[in-house]
Backbone as CSV, one residue per row, in Angstrom:
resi,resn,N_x,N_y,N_z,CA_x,CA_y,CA_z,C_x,C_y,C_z
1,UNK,91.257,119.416,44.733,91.010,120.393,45.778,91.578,119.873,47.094
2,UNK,91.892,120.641,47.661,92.727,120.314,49.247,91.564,120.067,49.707
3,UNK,91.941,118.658,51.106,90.953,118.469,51.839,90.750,119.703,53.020
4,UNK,91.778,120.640,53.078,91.487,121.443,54.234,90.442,122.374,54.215
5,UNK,89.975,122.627,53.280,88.462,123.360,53.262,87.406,122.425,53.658
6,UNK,87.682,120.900,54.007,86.210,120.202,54.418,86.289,120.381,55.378
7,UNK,87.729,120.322,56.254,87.950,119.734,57.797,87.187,120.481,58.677
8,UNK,86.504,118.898,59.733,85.886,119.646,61.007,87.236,120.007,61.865
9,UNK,87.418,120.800,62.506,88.852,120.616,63.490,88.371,120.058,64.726
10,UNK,89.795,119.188,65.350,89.452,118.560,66.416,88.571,119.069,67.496
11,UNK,88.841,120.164,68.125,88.249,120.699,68.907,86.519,120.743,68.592
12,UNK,86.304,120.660,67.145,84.733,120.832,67.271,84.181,119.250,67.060
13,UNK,85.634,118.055,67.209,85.136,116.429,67.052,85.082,116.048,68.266
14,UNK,83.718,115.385,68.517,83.464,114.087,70.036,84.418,113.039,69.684
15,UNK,85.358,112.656,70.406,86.343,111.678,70.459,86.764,111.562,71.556
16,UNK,87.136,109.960,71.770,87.521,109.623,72.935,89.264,109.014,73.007
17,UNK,89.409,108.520,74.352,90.477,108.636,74.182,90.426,106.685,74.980
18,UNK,91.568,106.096,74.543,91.711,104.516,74.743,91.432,104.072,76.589
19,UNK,91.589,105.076,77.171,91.424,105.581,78.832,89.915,105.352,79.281
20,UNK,88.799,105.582,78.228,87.802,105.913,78.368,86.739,104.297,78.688
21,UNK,85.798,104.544,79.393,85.245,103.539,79.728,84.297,102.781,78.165
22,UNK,83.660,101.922,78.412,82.486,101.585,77.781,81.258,102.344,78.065
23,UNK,81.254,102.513,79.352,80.142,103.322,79.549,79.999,104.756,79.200
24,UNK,81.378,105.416,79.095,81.443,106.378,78.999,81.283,106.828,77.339
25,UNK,81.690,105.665,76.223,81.288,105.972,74.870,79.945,105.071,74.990
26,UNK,79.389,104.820,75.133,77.958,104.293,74.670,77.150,105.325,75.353
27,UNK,77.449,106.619,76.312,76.629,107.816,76.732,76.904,109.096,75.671
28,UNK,78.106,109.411,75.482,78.627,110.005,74.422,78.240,110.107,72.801
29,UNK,78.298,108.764,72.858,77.770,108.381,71.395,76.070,108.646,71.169
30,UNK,75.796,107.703,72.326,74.077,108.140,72.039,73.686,109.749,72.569
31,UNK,74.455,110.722,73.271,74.198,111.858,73.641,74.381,112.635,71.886
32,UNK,75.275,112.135,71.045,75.777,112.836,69.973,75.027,111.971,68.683
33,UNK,74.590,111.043,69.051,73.726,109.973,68.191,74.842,109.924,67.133
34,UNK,76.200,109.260,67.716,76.893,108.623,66.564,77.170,107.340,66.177
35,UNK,77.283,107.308,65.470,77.366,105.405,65.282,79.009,105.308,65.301
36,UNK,79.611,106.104,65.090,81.090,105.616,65.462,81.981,107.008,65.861
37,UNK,83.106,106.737,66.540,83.790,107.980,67.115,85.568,107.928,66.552
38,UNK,85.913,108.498,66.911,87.624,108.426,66.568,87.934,108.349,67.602
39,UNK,89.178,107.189,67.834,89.915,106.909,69.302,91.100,107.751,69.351
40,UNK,91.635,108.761,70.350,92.699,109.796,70.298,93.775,109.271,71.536
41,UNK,95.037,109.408,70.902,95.650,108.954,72.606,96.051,110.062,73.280
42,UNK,96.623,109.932,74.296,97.010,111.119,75.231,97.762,111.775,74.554
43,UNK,98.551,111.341,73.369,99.582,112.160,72.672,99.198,113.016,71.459
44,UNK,97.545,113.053,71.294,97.044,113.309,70.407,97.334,112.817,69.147
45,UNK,97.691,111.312,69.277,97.935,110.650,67.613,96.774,109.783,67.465
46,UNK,95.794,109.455,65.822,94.618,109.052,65.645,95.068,107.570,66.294
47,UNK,94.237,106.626,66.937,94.757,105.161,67.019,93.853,104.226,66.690
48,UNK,92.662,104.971,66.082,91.518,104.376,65.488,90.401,104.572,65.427
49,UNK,88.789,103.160,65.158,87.902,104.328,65.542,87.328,103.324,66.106
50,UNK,86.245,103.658,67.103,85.639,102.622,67.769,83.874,102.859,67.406
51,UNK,83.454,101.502,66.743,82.139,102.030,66.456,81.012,101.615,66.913
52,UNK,79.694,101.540,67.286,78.522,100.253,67.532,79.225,99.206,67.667
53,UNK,79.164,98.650,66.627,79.392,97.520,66.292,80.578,96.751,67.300
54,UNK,81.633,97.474,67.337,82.494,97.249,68.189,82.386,96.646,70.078
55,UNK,81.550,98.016,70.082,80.991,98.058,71.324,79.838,96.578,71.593
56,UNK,78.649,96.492,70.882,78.001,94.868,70.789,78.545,94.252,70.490
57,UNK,79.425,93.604,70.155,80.089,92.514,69.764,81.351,92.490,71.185
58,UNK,81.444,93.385,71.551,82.106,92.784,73.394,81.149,92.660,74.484
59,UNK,80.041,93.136,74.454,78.464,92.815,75.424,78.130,91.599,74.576
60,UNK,77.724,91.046,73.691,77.784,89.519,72.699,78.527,88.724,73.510
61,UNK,80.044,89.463,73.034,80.922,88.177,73.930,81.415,88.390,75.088
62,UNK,80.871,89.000,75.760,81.427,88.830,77.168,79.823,88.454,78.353
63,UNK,79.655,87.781,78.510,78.096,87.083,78.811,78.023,87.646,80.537
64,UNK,79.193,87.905,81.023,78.713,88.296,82.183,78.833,90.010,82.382
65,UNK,79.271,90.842,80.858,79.233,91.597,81.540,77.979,92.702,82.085
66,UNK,78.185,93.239,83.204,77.215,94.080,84.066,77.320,95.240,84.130
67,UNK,76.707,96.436,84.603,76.864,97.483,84.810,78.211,98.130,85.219
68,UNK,78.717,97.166,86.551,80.221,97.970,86.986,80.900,97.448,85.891
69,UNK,81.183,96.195,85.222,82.363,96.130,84.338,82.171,96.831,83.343
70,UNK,80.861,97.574,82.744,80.413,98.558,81.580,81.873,99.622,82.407
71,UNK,81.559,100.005,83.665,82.208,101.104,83.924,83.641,101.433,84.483
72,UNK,84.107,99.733,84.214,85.537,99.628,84.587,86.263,99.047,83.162
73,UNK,85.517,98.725,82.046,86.601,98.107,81.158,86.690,99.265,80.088
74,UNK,88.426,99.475,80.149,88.701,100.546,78.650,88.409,100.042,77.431
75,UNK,88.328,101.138,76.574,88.485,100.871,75.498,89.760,100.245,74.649
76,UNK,90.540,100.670,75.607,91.696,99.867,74.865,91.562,98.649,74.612
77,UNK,90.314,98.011,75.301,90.810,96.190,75.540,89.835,95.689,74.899
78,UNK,88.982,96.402,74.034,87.518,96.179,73.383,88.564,96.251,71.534
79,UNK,88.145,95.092,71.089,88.789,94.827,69.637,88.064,96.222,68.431
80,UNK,88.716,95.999,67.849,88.101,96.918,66.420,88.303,96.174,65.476
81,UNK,86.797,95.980,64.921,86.360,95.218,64.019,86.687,95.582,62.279
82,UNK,86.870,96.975,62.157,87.054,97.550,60.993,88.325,98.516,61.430
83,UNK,89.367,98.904,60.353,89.948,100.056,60.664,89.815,100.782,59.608
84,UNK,90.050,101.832,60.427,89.327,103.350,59.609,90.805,104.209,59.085
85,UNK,91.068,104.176,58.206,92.332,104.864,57.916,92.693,106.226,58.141
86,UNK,93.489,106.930,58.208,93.463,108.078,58.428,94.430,108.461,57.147
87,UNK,94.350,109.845,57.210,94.759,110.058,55.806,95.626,111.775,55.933
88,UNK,96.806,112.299,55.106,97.373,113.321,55.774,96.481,114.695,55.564
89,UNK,96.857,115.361,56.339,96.202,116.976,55.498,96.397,117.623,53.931
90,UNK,97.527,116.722,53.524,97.757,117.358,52.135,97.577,116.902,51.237
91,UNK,96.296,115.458,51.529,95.408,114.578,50.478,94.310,115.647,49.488
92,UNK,94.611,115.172,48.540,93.264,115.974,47.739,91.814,115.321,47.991
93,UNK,90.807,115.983,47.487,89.527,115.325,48.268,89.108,113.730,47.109
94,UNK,89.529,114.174,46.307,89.928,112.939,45.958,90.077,111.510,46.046
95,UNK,91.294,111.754,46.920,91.651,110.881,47.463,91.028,110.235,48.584
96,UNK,89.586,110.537,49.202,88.602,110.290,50.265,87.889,109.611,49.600
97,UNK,87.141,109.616,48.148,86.195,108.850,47.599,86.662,107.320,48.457
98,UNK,86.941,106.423,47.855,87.178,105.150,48.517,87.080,105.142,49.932
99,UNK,87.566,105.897,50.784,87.772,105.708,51.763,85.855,106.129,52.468
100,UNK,85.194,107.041,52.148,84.328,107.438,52.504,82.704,106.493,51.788
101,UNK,83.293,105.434,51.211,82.494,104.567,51.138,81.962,103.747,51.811
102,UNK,83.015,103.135,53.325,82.923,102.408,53.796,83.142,103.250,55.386
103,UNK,83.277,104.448,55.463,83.597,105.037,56.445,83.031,105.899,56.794
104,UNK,81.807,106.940,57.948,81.077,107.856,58.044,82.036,108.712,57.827
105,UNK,83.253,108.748,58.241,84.263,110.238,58.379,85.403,109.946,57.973
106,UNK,86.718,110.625,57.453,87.552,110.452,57.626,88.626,110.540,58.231
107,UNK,89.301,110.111,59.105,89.986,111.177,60.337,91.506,111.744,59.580
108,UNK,91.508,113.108,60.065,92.986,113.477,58.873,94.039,113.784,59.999
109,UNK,95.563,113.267,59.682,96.323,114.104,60.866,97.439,114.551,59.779
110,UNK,98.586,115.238,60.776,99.515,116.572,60.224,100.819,115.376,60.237
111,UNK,101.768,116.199,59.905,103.176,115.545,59.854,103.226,114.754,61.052
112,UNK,103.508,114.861,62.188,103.557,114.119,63.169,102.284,113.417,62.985
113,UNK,101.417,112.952,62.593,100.647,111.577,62.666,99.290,112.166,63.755
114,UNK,99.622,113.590,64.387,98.567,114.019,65.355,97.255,114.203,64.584
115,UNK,96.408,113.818,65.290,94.949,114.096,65.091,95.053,115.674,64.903
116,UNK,93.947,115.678,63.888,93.700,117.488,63.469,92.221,117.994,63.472
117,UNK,91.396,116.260,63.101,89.871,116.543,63.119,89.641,115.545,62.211
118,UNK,87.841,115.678,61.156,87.919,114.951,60.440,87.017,115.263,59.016
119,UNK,87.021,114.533,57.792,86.005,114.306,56.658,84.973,114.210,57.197
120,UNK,83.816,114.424,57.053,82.383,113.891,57.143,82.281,113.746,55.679
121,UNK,81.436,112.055,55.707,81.178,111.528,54.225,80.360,112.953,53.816
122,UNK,79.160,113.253,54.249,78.524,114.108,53.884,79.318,115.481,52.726
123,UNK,80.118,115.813,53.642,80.812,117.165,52.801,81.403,116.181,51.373
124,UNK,82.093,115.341,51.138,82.719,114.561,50.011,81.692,114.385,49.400
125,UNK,80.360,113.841,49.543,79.664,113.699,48.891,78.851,114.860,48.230
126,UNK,78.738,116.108,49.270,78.148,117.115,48.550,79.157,117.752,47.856
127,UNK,80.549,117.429,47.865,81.253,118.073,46.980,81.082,117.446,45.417
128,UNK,81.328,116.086,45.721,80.851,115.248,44.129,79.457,115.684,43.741
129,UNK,78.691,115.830,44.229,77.798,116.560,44.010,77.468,117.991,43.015
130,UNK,78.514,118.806,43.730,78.691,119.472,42.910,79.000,119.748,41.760
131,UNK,80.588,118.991,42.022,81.057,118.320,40.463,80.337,117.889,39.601
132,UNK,79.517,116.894,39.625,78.648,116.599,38.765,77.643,117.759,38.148
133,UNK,77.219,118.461,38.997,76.390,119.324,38.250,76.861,120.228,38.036
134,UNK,77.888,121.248,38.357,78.625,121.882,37.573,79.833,121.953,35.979
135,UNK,79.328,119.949,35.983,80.240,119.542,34.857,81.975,119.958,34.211
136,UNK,82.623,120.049,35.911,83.842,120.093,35.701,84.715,119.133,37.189
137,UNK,85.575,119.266,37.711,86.212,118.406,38.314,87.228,119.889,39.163
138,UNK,87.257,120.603,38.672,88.085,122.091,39.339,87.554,122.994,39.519
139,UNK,86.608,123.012,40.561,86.041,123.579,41.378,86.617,124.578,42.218
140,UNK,86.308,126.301,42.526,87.052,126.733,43.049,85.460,126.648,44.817
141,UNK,86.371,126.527,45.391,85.380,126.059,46.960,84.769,127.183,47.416
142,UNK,85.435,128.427,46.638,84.553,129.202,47.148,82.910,129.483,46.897
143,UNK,82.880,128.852,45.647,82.072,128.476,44.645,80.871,127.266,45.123
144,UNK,81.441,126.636,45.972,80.392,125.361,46.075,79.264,126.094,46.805
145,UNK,77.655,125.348,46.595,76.765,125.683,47.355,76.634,126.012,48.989
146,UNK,77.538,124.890,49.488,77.423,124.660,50.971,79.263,125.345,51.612
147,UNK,79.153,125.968,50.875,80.149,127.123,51.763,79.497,128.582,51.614
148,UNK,78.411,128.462,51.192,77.605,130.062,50.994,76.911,129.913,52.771
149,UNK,77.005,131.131,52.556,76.605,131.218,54.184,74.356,131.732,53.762
């Protein structure tokens, strides 16, 4: 099955962009209660994801920092501890299992490499879900539970 029946589209994803403060994703994140976001550049190409973890582990190691440097250091300059792959639009869903093991979302982009939006493990998983209890693997989507309105 095409992943384009899971996709959130960008416009409805919280993502930031490498410009963006520390302070400004640790308000974001906890306003959206996410544990990790997708990093977007000005050119709209994915450039990664920045998660918790990321974010404590530069307050860990940086011992002096304070409130103003929360609100002067980018994200660009804060490491990423994991990378999150991105994967094209014309992956089958399939092809997300692995990746959505170790990843809340998947971020997908188009021919040019631009961000488009993303997987939520959730939908992959309620799709296997389905699969399983419908006891086939070709599923037509119109069909799954969680596209019934």
């Amino acid at each position: 099955m095409n992943i384009a029946f899971f996709l959130l589209p960008k416009k409805d994803v919280m993502y930031l962009t490498p410009n963006s403060t520390i302070r400004q994703a640790l308000e974001r994140m906890e306003y959206h209660r996410y544990s990790a976001v997708p990093l977007v550049d000005e050119d709209g190409k994915y450039i990664g994801t920045l998660t918790e973890g990321d974010l404590l582990w530069e307050l860990k190691n940086t011992p002096d920092l304070n409130l103003e440097k929360i609100e002067q250091t980018r994200l660009k300059d804060i490491p990423q501890k994991v990378i999150n792959k991105a994967v094209h639009i014309d992956a089958q869903i399939e092809d997300l299992l692995t990746l959505a093991i170790a990843q809340n979302f998947v971020p997908i982009v188009d021919d040019q490499k631009s961000f488009i939006g993303i997987i939520r493990r959730r939908e992959i998983i309620e799709y296997c879900a389905e699969v399983i209890k419908n006891g086939t693997d070709s599923l037509n989507y119109k069909k799954l539970s969680f596209f019934k309105e």
